[in-house]
PDB file of N, CA, C and O in Angstrom:
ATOM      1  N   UNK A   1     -21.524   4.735  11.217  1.00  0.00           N
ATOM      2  CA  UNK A   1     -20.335   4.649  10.378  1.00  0.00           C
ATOM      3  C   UNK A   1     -20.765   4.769   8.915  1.00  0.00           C
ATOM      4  O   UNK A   1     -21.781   4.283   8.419  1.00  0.00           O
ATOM      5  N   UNK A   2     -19.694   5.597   8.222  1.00  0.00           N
ATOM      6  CA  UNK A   2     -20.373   6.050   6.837  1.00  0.00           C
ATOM      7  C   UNK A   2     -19.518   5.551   5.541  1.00  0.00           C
ATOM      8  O   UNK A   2     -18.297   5.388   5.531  1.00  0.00           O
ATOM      9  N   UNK A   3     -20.218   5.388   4.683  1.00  0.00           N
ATOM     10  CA  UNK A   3     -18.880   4.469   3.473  1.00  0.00           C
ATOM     11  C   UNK A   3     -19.368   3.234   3.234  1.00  0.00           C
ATOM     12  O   UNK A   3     -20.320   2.762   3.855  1.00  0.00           O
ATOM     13  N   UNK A   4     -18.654   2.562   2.192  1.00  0.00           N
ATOM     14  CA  UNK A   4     -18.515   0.899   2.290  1.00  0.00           C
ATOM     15  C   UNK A   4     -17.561   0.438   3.144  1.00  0.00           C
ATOM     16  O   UNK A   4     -16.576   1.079   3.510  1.00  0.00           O
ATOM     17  N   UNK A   5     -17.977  -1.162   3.605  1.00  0.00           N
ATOM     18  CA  UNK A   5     -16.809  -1.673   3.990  1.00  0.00           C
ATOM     19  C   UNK A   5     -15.840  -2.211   3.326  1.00  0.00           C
ATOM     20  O   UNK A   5     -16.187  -3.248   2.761  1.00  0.00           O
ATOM     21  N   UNK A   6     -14.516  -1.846   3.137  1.00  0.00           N
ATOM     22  CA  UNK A   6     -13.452  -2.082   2.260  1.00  0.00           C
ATOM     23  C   UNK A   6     -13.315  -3.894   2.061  1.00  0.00           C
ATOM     24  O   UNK A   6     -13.322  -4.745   2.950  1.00  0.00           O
ATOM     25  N   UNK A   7     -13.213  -4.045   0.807  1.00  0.00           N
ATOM     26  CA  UNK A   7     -13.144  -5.249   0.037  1.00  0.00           C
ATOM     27  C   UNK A   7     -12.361  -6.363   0.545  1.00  0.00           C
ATOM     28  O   UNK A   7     -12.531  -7.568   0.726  1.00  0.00           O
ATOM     29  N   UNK A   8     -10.749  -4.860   0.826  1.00  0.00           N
ATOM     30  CA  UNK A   8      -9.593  -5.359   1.239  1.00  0.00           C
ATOM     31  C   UNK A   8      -9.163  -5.198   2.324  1.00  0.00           C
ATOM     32  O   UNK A   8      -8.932  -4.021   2.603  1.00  0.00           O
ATOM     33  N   UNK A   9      -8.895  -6.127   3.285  1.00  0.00           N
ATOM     34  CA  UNK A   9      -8.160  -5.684   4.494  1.00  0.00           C
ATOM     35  C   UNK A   9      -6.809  -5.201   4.463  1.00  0.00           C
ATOM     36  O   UNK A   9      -5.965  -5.635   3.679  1.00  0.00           O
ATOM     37  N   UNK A  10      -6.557  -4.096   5.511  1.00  0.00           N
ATOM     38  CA  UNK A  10      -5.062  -3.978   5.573  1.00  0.00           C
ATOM     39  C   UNK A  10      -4.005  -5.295   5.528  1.00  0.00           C
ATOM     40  O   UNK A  10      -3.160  -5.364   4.637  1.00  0.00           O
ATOM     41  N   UNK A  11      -4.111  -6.189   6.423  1.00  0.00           N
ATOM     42  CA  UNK A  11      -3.533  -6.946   6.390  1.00  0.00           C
ATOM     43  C   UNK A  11      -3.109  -8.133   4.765  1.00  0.00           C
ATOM     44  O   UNK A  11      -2.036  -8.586   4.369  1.00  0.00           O
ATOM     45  N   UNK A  12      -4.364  -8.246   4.292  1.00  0.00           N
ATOM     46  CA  UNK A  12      -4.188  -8.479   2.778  1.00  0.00           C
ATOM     47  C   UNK A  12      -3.617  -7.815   1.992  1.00  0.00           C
ATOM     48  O   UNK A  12      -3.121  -8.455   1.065  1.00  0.00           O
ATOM     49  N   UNK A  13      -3.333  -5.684   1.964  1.00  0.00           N
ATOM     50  CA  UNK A  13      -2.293  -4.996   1.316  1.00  0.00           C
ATOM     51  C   UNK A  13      -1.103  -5.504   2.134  1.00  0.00           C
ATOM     52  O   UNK A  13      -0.161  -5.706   1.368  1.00  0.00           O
ATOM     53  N   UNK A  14      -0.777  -5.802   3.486  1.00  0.00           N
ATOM     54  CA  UNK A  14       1.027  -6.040   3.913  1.00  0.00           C
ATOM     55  C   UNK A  14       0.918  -7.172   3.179  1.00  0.00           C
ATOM     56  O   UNK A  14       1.764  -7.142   2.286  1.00  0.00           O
ATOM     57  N   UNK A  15       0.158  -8.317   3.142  1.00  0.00           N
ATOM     58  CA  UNK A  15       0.715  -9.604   2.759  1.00  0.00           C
ATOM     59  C   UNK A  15       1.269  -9.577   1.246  1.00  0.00           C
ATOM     60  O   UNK A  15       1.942 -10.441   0.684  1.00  0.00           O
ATOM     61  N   UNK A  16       0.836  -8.434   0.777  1.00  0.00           N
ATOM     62  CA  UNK A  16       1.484  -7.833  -0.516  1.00  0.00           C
ATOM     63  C   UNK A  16       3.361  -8.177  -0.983  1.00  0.00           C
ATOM     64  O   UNK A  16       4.155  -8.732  -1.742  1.00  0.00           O
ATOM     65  N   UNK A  17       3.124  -7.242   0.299  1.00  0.00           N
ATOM     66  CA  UNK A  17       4.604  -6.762   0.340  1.00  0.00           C
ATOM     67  C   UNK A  17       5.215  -7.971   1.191  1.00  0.00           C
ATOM     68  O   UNK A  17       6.419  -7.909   0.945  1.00  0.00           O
ATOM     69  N   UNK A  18       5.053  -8.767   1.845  1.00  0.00           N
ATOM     70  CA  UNK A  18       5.625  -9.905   2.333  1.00  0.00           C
ATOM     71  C   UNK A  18       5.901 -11.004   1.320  1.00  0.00           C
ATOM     72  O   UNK A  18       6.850 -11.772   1.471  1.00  0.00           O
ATOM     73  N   UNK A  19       5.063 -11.076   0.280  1.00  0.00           N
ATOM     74  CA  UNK A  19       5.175 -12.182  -0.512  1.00  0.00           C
ATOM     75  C   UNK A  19       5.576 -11.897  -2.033  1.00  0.00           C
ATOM     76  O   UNK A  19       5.047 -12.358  -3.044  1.00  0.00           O
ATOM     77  N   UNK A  20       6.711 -10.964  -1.919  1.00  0.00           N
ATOM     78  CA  UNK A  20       7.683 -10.490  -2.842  1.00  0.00           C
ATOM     79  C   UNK A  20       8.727 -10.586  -2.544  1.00  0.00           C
ATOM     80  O   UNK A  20       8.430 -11.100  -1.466  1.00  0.00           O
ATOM     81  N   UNK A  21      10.124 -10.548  -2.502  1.00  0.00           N
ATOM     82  CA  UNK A  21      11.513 -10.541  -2.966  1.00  0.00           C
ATOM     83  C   UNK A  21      11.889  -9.349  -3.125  1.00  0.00           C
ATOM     84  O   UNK A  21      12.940  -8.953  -2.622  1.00  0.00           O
ATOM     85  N   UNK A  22      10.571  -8.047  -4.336  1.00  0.00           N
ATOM     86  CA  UNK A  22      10.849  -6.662  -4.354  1.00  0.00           C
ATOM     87  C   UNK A  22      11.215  -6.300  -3.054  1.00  0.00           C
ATOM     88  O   UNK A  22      10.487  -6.644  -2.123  1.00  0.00           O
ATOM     89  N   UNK A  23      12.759  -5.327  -2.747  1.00  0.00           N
ATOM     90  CA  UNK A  23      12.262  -4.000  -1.883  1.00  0.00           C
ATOM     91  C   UNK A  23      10.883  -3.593  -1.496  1.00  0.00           C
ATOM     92  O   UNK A  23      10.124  -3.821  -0.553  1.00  0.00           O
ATOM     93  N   UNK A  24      10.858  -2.854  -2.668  1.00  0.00           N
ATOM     94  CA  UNK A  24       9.601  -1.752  -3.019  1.00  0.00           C
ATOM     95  C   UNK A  24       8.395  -2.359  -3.712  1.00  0.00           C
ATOM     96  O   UNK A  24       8.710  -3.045  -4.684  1.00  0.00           O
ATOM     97  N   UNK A  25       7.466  -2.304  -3.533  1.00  0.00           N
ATOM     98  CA  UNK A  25       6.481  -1.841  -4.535  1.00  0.00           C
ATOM     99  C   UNK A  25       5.748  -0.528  -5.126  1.00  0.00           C
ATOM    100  O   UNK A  25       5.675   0.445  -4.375  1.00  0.00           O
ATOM    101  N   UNK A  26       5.192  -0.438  -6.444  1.00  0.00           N
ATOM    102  CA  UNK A  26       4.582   0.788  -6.690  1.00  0.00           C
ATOM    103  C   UNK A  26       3.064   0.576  -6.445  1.00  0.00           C
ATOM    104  O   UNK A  26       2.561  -0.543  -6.338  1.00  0.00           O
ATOM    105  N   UNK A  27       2.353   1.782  -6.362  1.00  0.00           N
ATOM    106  CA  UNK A  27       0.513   1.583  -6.615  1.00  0.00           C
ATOM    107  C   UNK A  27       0.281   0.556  -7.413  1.00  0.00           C
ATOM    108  O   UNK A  27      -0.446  -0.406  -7.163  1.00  0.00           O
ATOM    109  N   UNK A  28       0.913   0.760  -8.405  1.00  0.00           N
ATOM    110  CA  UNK A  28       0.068  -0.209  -9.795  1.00  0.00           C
ATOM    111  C   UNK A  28       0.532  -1.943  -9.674  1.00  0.00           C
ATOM    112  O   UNK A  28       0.019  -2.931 -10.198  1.00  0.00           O
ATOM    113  N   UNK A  29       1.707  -1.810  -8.759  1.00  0.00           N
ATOM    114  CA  UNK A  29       1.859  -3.434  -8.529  1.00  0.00           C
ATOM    115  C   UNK A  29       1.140  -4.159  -7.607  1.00  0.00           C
ATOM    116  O   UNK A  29       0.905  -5.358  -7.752  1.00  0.00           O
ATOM    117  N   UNK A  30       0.691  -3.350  -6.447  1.00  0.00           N
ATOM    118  CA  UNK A  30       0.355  -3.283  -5.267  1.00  0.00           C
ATOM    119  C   UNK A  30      -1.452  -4.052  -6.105  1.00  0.00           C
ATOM    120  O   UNK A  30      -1.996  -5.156  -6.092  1.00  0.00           O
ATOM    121  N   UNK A  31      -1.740  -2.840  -6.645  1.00  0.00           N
ATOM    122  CA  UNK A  31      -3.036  -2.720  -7.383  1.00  0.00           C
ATOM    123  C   UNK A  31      -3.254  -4.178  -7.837  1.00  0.00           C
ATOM    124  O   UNK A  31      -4.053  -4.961  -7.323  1.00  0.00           O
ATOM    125  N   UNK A  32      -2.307  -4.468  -9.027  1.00  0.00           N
ATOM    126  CA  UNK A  32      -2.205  -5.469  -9.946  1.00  0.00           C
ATOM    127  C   UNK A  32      -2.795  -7.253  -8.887  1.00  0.00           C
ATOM    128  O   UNK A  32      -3.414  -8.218  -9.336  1.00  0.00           O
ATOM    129  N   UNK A  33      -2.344  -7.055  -7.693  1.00  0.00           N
ATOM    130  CA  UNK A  33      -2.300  -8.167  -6.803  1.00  0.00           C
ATOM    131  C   UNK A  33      -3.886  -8.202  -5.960  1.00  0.00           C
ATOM    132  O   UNK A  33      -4.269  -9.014  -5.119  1.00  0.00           O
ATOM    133  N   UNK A  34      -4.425  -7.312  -6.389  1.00  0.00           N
ATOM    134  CA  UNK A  34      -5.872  -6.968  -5.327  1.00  0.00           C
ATOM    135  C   UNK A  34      -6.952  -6.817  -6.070  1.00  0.00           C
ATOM    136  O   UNK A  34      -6.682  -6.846  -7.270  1.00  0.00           O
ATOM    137  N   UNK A  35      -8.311  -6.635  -5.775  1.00  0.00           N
ATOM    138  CA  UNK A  35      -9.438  -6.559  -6.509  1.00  0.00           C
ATOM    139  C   UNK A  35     -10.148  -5.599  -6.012  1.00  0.00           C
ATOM    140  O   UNK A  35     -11.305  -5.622  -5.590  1.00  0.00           O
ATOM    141  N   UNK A  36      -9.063  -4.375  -6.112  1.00  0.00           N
ATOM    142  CA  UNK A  36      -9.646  -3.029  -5.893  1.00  0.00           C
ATOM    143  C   UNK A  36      -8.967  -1.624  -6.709  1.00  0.00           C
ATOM    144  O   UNK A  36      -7.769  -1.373  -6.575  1.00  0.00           O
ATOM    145  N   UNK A  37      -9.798  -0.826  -7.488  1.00  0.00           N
ATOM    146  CA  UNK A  37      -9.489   0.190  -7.929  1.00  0.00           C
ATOM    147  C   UNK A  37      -7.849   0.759  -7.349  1.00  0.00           C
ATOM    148  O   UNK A  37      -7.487   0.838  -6.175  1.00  0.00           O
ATOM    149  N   UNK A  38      -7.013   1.120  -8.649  1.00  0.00           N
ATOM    150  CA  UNK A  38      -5.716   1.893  -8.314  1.00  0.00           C
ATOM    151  C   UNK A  38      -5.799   3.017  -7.581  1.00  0.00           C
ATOM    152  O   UNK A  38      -4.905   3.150  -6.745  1.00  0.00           O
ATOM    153  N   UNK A  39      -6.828   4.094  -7.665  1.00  0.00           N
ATOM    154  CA  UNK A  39      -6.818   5.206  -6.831  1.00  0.00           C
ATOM    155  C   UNK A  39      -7.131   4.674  -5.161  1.00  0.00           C
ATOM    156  O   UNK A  39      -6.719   5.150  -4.104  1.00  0.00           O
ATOM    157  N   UNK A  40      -8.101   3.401  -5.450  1.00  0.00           N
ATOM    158  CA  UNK A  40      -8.503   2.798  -3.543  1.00  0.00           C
ATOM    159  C   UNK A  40      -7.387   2.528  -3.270  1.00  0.00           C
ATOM    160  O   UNK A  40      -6.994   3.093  -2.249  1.00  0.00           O
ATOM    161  N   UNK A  41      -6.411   1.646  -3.937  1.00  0.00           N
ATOM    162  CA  UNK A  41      -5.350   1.138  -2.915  1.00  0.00           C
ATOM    163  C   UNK A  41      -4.370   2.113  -2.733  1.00  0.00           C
ATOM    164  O   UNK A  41      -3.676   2.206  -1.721  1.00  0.00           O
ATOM    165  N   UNK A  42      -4.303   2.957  -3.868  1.00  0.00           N
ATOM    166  CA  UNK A  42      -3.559   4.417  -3.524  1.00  0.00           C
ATOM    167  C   UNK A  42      -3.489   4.879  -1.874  1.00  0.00           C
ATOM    168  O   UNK A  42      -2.623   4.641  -1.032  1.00  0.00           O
ATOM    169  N   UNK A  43      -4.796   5.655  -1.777  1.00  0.00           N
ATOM    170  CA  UNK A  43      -5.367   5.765  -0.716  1.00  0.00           C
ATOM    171  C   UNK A  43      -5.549   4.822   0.965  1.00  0.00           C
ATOM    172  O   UNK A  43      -5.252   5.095   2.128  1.00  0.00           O
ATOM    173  N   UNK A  44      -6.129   3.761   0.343  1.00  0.00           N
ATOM    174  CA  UNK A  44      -5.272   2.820   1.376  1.00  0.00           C
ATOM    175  C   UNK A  44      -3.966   3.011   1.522  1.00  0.00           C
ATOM    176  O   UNK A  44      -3.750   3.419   2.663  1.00  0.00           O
ATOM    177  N   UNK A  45      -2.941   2.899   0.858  1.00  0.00           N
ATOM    178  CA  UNK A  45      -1.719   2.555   1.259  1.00  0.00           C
ATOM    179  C   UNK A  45      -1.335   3.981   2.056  1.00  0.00           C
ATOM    180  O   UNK A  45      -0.653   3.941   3.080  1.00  0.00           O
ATOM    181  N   UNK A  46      -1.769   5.088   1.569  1.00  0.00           N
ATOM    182  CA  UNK A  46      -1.476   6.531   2.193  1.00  0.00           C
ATOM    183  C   UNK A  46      -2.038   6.177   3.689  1.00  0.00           C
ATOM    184  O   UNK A  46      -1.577   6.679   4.714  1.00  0.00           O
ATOM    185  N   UNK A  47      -2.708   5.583   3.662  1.00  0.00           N
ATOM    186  CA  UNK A  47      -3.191   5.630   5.712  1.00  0.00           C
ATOM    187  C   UNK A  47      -2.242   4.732   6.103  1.00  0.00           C
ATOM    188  O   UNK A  47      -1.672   4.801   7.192  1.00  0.00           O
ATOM    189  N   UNK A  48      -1.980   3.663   5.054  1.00  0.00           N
ATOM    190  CA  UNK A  48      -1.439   2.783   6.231  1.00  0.00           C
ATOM    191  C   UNK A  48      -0.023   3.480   6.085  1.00  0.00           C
ATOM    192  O   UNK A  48       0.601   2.901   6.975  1.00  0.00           O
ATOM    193  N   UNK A  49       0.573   4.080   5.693  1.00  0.00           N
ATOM    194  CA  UNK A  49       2.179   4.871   5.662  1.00  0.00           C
ATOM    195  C   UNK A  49       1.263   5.927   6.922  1.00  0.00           C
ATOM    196  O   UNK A  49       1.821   5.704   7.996  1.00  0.00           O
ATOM    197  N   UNK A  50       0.393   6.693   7.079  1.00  0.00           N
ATOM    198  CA  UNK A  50      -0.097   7.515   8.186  1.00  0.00           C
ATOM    199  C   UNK A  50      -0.346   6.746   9.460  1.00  0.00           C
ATOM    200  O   UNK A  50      -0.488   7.389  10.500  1.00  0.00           O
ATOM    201  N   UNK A  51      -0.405   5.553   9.475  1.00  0.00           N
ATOM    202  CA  UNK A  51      -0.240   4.589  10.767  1.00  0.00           C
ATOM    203  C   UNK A  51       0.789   3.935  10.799  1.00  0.00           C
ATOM    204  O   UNK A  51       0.878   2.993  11.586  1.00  0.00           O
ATOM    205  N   UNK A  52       1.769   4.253   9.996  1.00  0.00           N
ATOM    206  CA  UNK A  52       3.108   3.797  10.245  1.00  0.00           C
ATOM    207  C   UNK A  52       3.578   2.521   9.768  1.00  0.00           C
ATOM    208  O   UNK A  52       4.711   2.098  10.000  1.00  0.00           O
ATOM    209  N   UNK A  53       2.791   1.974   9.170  1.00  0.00           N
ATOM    210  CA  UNK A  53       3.227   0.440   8.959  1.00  0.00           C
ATOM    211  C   UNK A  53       3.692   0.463   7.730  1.00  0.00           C
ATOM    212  O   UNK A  53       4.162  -0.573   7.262  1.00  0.00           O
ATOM    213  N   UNK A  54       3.653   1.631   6.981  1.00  0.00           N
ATOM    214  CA  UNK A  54       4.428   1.551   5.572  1.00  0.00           C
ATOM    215  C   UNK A  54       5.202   2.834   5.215  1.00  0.00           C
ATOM    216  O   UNK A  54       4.704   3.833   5.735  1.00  0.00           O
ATOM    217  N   UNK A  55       6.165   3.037   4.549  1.00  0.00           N
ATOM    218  CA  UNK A  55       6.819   3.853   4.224  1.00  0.00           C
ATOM    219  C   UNK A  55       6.858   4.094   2.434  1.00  0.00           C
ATOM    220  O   UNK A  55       6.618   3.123   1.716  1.00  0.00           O
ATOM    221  N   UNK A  56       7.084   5.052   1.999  1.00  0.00           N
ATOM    222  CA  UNK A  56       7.114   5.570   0.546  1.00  0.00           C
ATOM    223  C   UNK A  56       7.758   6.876   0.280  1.00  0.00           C
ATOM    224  O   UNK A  56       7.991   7.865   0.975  1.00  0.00           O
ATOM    225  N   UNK A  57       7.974   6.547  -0.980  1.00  0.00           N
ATOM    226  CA  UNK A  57       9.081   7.785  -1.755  1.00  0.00           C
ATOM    227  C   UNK A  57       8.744   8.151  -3.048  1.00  0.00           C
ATOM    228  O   UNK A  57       9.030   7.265  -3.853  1.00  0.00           O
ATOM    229  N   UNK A  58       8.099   9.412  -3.675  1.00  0.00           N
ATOM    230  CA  UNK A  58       8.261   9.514  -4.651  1.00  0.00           C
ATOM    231  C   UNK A  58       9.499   9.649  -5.380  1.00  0.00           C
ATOM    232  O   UNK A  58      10.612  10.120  -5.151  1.00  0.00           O
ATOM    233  N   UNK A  59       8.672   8.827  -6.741  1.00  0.00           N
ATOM    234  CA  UNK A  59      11.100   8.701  -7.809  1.00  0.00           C
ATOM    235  C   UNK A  59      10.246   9.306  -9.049  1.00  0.00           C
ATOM    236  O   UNK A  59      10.480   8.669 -10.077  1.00  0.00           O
ATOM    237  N   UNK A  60       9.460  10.202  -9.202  1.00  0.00           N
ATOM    238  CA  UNK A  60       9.266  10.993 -10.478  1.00  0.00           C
ATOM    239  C   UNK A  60       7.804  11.609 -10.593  1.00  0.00           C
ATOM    240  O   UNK A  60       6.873  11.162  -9.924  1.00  0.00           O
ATOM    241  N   UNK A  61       7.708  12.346 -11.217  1.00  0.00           N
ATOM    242  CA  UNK A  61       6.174  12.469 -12.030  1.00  0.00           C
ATOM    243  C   UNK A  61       5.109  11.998 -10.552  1.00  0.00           C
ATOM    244  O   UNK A  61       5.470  12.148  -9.385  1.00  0.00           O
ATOM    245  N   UNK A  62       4.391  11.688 -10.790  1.00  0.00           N
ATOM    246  CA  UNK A  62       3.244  10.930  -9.823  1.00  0.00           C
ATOM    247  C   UNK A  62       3.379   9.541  -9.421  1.00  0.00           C
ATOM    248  O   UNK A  62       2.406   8.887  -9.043  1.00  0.00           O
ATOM    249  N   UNK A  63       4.779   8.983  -9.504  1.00  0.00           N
ATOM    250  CA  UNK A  63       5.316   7.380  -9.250  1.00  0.00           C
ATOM    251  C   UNK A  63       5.597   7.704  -7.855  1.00  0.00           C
ATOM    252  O   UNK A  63       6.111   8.772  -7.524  1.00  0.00           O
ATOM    253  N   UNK A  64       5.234   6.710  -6.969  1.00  0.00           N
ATOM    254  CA  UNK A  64       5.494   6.451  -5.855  1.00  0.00           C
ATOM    255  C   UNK A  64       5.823   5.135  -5.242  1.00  0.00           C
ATOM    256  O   UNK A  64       4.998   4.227  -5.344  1.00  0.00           O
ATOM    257  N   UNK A  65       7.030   4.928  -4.570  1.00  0.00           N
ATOM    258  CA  UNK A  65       7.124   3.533  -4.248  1.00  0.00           C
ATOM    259  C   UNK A  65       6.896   3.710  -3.130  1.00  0.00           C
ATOM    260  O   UNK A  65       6.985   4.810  -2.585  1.00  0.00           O
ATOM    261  N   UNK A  66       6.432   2.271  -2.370  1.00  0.00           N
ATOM    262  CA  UNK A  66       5.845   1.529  -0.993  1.00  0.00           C
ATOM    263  C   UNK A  66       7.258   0.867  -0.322  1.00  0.00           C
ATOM    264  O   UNK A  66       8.322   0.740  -0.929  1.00  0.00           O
ATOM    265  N   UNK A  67       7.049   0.554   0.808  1.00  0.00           N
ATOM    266  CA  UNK A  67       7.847  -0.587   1.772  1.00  0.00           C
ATOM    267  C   UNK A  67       7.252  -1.030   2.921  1.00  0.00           C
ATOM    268  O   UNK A  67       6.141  -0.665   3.305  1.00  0.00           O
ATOM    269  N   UNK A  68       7.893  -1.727   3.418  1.00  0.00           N
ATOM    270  CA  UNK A  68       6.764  -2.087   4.566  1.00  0.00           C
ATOM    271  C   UNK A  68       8.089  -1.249   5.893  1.00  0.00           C
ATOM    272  O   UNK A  68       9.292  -1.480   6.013  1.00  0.00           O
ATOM    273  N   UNK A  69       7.248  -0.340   6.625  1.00  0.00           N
ATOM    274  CA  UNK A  69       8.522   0.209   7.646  1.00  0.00           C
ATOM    275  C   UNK A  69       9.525  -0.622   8.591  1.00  0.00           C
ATOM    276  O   UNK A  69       9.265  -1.824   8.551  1.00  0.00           O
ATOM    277  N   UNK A  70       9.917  -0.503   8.897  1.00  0.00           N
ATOM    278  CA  UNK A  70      10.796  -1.248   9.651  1.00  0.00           C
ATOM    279  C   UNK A  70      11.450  -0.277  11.185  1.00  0.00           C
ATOM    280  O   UNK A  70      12.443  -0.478  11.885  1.00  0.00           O
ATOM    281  N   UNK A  71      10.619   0.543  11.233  1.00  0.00           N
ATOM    282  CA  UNK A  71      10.981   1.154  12.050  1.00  0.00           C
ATOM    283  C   UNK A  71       9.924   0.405  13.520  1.00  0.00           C
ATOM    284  O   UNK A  71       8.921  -0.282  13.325  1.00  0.00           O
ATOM    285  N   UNK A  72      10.381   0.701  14.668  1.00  0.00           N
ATOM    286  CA  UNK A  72       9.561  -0.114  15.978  1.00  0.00           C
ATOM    287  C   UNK A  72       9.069   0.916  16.822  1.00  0.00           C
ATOM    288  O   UNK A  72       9.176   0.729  18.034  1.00  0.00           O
ATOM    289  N   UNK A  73       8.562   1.943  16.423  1.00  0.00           N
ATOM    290  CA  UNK A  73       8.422   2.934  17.053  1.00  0.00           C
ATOM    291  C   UNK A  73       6.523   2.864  17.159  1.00  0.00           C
ATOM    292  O   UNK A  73       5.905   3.745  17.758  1.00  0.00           O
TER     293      UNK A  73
END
């Protein structure tokens, strides 16, 4: 296996989004809550929306908001 092992667990980015009130979050809030580079959790969050457990929408420019899915599929 090749790489580091990530700092952050997935489960530490959902607990993100569980322990807000926001809808949404963006990268940089997401970021703001973790002790890992904005482009890593970028990236993280893109797999975990590719495994389904999160959903996102770009609303401009390179802004992207997060959710946690809610779909049961």
């Amino acid at each position: 296996m090749s790489g580091r092992k990530p700092r952050v667990t997935d489960e530490e980015i959902l607990d993100v989004f569980q322990s807000t009130s926001d809808p949404v979050l963006s990268t940089a809030e997401v970021a703001e809550s973790l002790p890992i580079e904005r482009r890593s959790i970028f990236n993280r969050l893109q797999q975990l929306e590719e495994d389904g457990l999160l959903e996102s929408k770009e609303i401009g420019g390179r802004n992207r908001v997060w959710w946690v899915s809610d779909s049961d599929e």
